[in-house]
C-alpha positions in Angstrom: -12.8 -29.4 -7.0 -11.7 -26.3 -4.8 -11.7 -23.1 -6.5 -8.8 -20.7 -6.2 -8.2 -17.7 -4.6 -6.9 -14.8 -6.6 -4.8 -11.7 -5.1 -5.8 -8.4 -7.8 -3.7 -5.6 -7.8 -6.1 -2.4 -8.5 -5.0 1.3 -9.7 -3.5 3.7 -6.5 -5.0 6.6 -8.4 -4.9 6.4 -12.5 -7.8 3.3 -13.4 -5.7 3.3 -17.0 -3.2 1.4 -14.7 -5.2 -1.5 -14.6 -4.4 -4.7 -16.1 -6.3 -6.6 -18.6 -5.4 -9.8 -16.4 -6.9 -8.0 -13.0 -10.1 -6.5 -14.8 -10.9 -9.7 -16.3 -10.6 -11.5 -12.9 -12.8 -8.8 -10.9 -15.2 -9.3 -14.0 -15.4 -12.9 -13.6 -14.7 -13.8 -9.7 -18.0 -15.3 -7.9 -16.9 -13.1 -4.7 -14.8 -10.0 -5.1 -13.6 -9.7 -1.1 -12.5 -6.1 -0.5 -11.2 -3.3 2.2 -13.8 -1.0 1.6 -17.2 -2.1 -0.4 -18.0 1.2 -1.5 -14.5 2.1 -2.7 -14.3 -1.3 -4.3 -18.3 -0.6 -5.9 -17.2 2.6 -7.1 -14.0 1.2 -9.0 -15.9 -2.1 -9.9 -19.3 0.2 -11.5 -16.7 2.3 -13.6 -15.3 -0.4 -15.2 -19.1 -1.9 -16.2 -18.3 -4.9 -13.5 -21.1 -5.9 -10.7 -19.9 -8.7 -8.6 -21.1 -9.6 -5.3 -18.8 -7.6 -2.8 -17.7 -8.9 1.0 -16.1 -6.3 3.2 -12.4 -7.5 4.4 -10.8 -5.3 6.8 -8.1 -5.7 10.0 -11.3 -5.7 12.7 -13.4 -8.5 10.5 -10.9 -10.4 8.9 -10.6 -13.7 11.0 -14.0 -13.6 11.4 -14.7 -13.4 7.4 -12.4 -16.0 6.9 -14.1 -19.7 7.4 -17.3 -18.3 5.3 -14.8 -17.4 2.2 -12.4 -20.7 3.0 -16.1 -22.9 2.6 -17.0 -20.6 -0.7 -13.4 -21.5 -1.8 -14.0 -25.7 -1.2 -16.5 -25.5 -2.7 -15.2 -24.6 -6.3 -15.6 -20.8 -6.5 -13.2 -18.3 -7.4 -12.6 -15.0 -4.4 -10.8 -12.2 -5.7 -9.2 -10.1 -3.1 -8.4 -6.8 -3.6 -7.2 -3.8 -1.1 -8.5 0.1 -1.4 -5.4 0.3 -3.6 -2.9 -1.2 -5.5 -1.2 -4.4 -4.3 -3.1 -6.4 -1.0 -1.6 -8.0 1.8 1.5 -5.8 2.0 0.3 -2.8 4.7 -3.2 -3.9 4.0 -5.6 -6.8 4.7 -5.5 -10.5 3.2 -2.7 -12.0 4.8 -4.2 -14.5 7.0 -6.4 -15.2 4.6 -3.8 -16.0 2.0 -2.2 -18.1 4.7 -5.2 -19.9 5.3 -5.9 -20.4 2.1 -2.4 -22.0 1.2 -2.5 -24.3 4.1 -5.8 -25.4 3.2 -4.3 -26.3 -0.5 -6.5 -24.2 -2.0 -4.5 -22.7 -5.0 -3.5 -19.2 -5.0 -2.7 -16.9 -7.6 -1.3 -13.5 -7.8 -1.9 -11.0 -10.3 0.3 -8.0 -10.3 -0.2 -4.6 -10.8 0.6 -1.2 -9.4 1.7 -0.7 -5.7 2.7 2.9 -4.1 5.6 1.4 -2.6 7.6 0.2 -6.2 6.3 3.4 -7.5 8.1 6.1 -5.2 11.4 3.9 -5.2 12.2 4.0 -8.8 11.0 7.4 -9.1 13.2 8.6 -6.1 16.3 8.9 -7.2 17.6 6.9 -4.5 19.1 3.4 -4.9 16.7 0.9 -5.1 18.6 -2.2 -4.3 18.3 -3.1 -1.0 15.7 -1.9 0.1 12.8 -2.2 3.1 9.7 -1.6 3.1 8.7 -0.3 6.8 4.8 0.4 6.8 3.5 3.1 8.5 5.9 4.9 11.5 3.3 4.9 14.7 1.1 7.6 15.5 2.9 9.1 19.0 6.0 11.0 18.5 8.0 8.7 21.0 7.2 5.9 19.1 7.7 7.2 16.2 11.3 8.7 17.1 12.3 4.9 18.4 10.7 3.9 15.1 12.4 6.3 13.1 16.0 5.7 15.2 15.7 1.9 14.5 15.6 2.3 10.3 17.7 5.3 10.2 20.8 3.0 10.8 19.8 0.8 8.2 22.7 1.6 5.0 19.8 0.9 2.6 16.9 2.5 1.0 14.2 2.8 3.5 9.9 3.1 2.2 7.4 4.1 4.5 3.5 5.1 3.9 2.4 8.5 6.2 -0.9 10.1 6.5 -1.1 13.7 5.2 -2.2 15.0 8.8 1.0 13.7 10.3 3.3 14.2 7.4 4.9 17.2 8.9 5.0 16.0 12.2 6.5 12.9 11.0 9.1 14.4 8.8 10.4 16.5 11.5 11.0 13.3 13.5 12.7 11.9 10.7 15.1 14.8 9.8 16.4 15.3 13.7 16.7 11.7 14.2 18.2 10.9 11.0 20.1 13.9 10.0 18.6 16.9 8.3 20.8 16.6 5.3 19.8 12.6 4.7 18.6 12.4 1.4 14.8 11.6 1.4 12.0 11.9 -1.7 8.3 12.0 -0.5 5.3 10.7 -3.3 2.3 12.4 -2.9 -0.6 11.5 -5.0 1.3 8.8 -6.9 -0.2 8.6 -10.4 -3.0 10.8 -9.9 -3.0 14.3 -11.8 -1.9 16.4 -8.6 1.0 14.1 -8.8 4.5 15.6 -6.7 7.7 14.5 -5.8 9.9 16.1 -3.5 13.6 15.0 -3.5 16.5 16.3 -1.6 17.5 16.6 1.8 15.1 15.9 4.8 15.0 19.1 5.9 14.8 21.2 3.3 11.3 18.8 2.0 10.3 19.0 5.6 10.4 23.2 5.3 8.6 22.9 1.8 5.5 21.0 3.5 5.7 22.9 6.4 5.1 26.5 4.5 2.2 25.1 3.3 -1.3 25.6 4.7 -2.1 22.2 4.3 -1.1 18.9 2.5 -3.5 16.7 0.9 -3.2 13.3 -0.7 -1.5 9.9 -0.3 2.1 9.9 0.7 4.9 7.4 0.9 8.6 8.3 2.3 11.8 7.1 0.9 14.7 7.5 3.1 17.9 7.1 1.2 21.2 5.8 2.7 23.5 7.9 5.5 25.7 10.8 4.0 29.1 9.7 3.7 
């Protein structure tokens, strides 16, 4: 009888957000494949849990996924879980979740925090619609093309930055989509050093930049066009 593969939605910074469900799946999965198996260790050995760990990133993924398929036939139970919060959205697991269907092997979600839910409802911006985007590219003319494409969108926009390109990014963001669109940025979501910025996209883009440096996790909301 195949086992069942089992998607486990970890903390993105306060481990009081995990579930009950998603501890007692890490605690009892035969193979816990993860992002990063020292992250992953680290969050597994403060909750008492040793499981065998399998690394699971974008350069090994295809390559990982016949061993874990065969582990799967054969009746064990795979947890996958990403550095943070939910998997397969912006982070590794999809193929393998696609794989995994079309081999019927049964597939279960368990949910549980994600960054992305978390800075839209605390925003201030409508939440309904709304897109999730990713991460904008690296290059500024990417970026700007990036940024020009969503910007016409009359919905809520997410996207996930890096806090050495925040500013950069922001400053893209505010001349292509209007300095006085209303934005929030999330930094360190759930974490003690937790901030949200809200207003207009220039005015949060001078606030970073007087700073002499921004730390943490970030994700972007980009509300609708000004009237």
């Amino acid at each position: 009888m195949a086992g069942k593969l089992q998607i486990v939605s970890t903390p993105i910074g306060n481990l009081g957000d995990l579930s009950a469900r998603a501890r007692e799946a890490l605690a009892s999965a035969d193979l816990v494949a993860c992002e990063d198996t020292r992250r992953t260790g680290l969050l597994l050995s403060r909750l008492g849990i040793k499981r065998p760990l399998l690394s699971l990133h974008e350069h090994n993924e295809r390559q990982r996924i016949p061993g874990i398929l065969e582990r799967l036939e054969a009746g064990e139970t795979v947890a996958l879980v990403s550095d943070a919060g939910t998997p397969v959205v912006a982070d590794p697991g999809f193929v393998l979740v696609r794989e995994a269907t079309e081999q019927g092997i049964r597939v279960e979600a368990i949910p549980g925090p994600s960054a992305i839910l978390t800075a839209l409802v605390a925003s201030g911006l409508p939440p309904l619609p709304f897109s999730f985007a990713g991460f904008p590219p690296h290059k500024g003319g990417k970026r700007r093309t990036f940024y020009e494409r969503w910007s016409e969108e009359d919905h809520t926009v997410i996207f996930f930055e890096s806090p050495h390109r925040i500013v950069k990014s922001l400053r893209d963001l505010a001349e292509v989509a209007g300095p006085e669109r209303p934005c929030a940025v999330g930094r360190e979501l759930t974490k003690q050093y937790e901030e949200i910025l809200r207003g207009p996209a220039q005015d949060i883009l001078e606030t970073l930049e007087a700073r002499d440096s921004v730390k943490g996790e970030l994700v972007i909301v980009l509300g609708r066009p000004v009237d």
